[in-house]
C-alpha positions as CSV (number, residue, x, y, z in Angstrom):
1,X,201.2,48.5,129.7
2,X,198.0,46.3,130.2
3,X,195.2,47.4,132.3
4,X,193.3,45.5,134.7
5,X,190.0,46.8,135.2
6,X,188.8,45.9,138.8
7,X,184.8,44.8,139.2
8,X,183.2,45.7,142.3
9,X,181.9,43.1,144.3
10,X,178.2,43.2,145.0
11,X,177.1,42.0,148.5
12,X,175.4,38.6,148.7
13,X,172.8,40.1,150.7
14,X,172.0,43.0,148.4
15,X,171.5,39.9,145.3
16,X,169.5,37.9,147.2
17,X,167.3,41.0,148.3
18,X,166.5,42.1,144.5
19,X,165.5,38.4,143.9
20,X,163.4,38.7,146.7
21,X,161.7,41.9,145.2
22,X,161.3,40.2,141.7
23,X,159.4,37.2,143.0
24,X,157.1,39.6,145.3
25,X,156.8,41.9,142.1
26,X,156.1,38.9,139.7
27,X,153.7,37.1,142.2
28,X,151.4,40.1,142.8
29,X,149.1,42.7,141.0
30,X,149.4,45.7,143.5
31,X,152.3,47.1,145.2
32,X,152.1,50.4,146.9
33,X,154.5,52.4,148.2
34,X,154.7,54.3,150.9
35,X,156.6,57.0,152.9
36,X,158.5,55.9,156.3
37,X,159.4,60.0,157.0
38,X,158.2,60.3,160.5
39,X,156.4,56.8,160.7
40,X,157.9,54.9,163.7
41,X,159.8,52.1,162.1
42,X,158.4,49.7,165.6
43,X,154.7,50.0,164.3
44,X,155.1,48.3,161.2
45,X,155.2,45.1,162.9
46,X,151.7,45.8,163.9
47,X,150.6,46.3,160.5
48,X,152.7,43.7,159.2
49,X,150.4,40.8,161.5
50,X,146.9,43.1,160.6
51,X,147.8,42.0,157.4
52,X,149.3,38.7,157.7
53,X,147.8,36.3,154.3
54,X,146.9,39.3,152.9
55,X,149.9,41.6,152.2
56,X,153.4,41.4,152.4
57,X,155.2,44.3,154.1
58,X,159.2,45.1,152.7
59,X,161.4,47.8,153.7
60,X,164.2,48.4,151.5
61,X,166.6,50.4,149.6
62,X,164.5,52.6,146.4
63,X,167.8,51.7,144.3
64,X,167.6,48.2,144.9
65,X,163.7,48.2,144.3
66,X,164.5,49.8,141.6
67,X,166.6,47.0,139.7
68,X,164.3,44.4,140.8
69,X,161.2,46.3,139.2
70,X,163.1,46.5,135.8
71,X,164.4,43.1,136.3
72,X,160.0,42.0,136.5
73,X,159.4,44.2,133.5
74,X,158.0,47.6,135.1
75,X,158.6,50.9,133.5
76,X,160.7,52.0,136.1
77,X,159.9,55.7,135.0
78,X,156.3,55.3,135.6
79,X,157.0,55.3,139.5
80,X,160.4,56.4,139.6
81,X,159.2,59.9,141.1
82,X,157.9,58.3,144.0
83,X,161.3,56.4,144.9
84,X,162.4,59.5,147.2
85,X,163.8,59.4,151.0
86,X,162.2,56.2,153.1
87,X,160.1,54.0,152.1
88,X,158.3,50.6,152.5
89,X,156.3,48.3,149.3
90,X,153.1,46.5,150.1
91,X,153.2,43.6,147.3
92,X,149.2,42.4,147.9
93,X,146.4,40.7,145.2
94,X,144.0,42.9,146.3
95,X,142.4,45.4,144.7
96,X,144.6,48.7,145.3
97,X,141.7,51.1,146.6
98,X,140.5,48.7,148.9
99,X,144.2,48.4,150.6
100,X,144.3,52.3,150.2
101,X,141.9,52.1,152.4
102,X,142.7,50.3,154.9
103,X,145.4,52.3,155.7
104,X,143.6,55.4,155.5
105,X,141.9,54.0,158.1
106,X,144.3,52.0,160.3
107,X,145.5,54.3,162.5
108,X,148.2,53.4,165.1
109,X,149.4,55.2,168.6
110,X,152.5,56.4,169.6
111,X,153.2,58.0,173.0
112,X,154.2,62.0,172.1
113,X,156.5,64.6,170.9
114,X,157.2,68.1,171.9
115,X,154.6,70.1,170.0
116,X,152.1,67.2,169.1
117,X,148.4,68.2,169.8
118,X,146.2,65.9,170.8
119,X,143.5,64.2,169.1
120,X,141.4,63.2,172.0
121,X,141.0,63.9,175.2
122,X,144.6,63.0,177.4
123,X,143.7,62.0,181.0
124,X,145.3,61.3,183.8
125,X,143.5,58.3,185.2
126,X,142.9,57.7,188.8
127,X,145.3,55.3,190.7
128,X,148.4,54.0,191.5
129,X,151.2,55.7,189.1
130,X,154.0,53.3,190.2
131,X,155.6,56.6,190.9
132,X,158.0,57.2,194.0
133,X,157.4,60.2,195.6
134,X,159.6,62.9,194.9
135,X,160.2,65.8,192.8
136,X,157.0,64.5,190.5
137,X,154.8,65.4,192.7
138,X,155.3,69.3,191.4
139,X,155.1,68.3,187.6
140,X,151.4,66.5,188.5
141,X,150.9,70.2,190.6
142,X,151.3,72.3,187.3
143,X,149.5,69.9,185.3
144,X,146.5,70.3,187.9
145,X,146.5,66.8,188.4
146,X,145.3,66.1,192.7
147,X,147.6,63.2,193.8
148,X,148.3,61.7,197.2
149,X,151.1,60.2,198.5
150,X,150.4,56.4,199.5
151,X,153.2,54.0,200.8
152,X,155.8,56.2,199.4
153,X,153.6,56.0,195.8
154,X,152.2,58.6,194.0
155,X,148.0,58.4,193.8
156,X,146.2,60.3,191.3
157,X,143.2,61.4,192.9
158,X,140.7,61.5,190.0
159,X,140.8,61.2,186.4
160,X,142.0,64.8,184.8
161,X,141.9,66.0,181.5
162,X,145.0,67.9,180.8
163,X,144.5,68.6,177.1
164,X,141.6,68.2,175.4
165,X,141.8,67.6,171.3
166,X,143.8,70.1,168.8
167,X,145.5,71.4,172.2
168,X,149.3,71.0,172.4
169,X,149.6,68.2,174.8
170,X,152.1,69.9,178.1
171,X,155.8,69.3,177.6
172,X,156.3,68.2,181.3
173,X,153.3,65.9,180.7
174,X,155.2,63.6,178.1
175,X,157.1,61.8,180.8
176,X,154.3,61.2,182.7
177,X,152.4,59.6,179.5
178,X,155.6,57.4,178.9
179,X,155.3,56.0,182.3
180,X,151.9,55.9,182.5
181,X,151.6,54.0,178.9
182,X,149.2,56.5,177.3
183,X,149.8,56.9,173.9
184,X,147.1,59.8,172.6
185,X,148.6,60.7,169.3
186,X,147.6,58.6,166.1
187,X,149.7,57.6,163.6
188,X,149.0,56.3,160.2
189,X,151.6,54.9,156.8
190,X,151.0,57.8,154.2
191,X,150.9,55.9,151.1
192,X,152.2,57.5,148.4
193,X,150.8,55.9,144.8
194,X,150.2,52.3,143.6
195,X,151.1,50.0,140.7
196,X,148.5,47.9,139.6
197,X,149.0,45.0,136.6
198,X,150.8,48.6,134.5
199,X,148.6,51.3,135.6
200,X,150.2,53.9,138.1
201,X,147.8,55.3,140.7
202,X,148.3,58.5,142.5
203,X,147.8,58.9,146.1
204,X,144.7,61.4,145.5
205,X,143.2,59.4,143.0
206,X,143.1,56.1,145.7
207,X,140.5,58.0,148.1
208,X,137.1,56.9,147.6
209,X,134.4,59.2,148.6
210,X,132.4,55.6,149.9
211,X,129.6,57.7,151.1
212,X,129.2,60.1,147.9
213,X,129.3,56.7,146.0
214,X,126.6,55.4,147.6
215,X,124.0,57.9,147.9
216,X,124.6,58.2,143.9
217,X,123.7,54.9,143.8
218,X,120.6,54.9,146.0
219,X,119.4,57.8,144.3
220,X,120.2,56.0,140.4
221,X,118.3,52.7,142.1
222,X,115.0,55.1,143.3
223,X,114.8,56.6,139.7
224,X,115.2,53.8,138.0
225,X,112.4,52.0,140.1
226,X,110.4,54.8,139.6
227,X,110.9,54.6,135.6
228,X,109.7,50.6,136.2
229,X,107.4,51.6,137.7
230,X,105.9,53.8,135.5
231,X,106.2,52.2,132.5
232,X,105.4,48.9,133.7
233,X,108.4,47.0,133.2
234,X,108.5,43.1,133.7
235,X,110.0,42.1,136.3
236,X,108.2,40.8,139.5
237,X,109.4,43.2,142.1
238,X,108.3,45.8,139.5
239,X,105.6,44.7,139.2
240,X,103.7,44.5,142.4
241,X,104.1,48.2,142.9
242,X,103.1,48.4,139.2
243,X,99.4,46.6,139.7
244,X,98.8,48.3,143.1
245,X,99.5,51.9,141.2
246,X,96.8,50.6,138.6
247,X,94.9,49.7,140.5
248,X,94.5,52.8,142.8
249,X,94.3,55.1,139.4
250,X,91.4,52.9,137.8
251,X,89.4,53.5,141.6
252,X,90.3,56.7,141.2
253,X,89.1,56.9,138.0
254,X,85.8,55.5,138.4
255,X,85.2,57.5,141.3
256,X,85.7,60.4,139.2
257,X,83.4,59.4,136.2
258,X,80.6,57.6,138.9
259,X,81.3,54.0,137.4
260,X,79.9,51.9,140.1
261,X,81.4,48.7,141.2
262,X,81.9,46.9,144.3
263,X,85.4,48.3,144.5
264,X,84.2,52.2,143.7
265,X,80.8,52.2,145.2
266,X,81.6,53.5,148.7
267,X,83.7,55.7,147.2
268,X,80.8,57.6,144.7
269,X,78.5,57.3,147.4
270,X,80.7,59.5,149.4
271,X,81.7,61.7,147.2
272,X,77.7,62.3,146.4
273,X,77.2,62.7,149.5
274,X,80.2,65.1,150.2
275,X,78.8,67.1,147.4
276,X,75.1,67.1,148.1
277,X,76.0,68.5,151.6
278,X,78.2,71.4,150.2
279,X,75.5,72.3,147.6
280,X,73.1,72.5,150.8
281,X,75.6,74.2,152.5
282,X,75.9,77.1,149.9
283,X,72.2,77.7,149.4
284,X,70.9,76.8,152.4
285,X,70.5,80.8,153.5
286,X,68.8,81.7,149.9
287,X,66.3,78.3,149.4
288,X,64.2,76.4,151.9
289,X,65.2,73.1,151.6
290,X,62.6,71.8,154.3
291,X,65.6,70.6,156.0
292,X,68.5,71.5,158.8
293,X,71.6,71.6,157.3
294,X,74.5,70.8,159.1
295,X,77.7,72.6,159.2
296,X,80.5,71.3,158.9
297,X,83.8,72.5,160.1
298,X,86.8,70.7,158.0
299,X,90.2,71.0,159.0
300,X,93.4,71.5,156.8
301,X,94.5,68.5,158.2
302,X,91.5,66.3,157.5
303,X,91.2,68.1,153.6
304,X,94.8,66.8,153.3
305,X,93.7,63.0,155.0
306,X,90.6,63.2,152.2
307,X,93.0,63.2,149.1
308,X,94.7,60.0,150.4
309,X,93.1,56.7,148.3
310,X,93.8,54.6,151.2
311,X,91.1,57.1,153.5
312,X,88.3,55.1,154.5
313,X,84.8,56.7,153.9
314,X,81.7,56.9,156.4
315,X,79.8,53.3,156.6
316,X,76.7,52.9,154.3
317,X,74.4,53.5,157.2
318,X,75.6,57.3,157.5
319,X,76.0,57.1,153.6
320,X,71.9,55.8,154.0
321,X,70.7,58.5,156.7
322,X,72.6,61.4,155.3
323,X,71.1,60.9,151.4
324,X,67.7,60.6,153.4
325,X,67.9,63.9,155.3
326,X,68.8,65.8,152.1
327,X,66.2,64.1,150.0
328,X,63.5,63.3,152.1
């Protein structure tokens, strides 16, 4: 007795489909997948035309992206752990933390559920609610919400807040909302892990700390300057800061070691001078000098101002008449 063995017939629809997925898996470097549990299905379209040239958005069956991956040459066990309950595949060029990010970002409404809390504040605005008059009126009553009644129409009298964020927003509010179009809870897709040209990408390795990233790299730039600085390195930028550091240290230095120039003259002058007048100072009470000294009174702020280079000293004339009064 012969047996027949009977082949199932597969669906047109579910071939064409798997082709589909091997062209979109062939065609780009970055597919990421992610979870549809408690995503409204409605909002894709939205993210579907925010990303319209850049990324195409396909929900389908995990068993039928399946074949198609293994069909383009993925190791299906790579990513196999993240085929589980719904998803959707973004098949994009782009580089996969920047599209991470973007959807760590994009955030979507959706008008609420028994037990969501809001995020920001809910108010009832003021105005015409387009509601009849009725039985509403004492659902606006336990919400605290003033209202009057208007040509048979129910006015809200001022805006109210009736939950303000991480409250649970009221139950007998969420009709109101609907009507109303106020949609205070965010959504976003929770992406789940990405392929990239081989390389499997969890979702907690996608997040970018963008901030921590870039103070690191201000911080590597300022040392690094200040190494160029210091050791003189040749590059233009570098070197401006380089020549006015030299040149502040060699002033400095002939200051210090009373090597007169045009530059360091005003400065030895006044630092004679400052000396002179606290060697006066100190012996004034013990040796006549023949002359009135004068006290002077320096502030901590002003003893701070004097170890700046870019303090200007007194003019040559009280340079001139101070020297005078101390020697004769």
């Amino acid at each position: 007795m012969a047996l027949t063995l009977k082949h199932k017939k597969i669906p047109a629809w579910k071939v064409e489909e798997v082709e589909e997925l091997v062209n979109l898996i062939k065609n780009n470097k970055t597919i990421l997948i992610g979870s549809l549990e408690g995503f409204p299905s409605d909002k894709l379209h939205e993210i579907r035309k925010k990303l319209r040239g850049k990324a195409v958005i396909k929900v389908t069956k995990n068993t039928l992206f399946e074949i198609a991956a293994k069909k383009a040459g993925i190791d299906i066990d790579k990513i196999k752990g993240y085929l589980t309950g719904p998803n959707v595949f973004i098949f994009t060029n782009d580089n996969p933390f920047s599209t991470y990010m973007f959807f760590e970002n994009y955030k979507l409404r959706r008008f609420p559920r028994p037990g969501d809390k809001a995020e920001e504040e809910v108010i009832i605005p003021a105005g015409d609610t387009g509601m009849p008059a009725g039985p509403i009126l004492s659902v606006f009553g336990k919400l605290k919400v003033q209202t009057r009644v208007q040509e048979g129409k129910v006015h809200v009298v001022k805006d109210t807040v009736i939950a303000k964020p991480g409250d649970v927003i009221p139950l007998e509010a969420l009709p109101i909302l609907q009507k109303l179009g106020i949609m205070p809870v965010f959504v976003k897709l929770k992406i789940k892990a990405a392929y990239h040209e081989g390389l499997v990408i969890a979702e907690k390795d996608l997040k970018l700390d963008l901030e921590g990233y870039k103070n690191s790299i201000a911080e590597a730039y300022r040392n690094a300057f200040t190494l160029a600085v210091e050791i003189a390195y040749p590059e233009p930028e570098v070197l401006k800061f380089t020549i006015t550091k030299a040149s502040k240290n060699a002033l400095a230095l002939a200051a210090e070691i009373g090597y007169i120039t045009s530059e360091s003259a005003q400065l030895i002058l006044t630092k004679a001078m400052l000396n002179a007048l606290a060697l006066a100072t100190a012996i004034s009470g013990k040796v006549d000098l023949g002359i009135q000294v004068q006290k002077v009174e320096a502030k901590k702020e002003e003893k701070k101002e004097e170890v700046k280079e870019e303090k200007k000293g007194p003019s040559e004339e009280e340079i001139g008449s101070g020297l005078a009064s101390l020697f004769g």
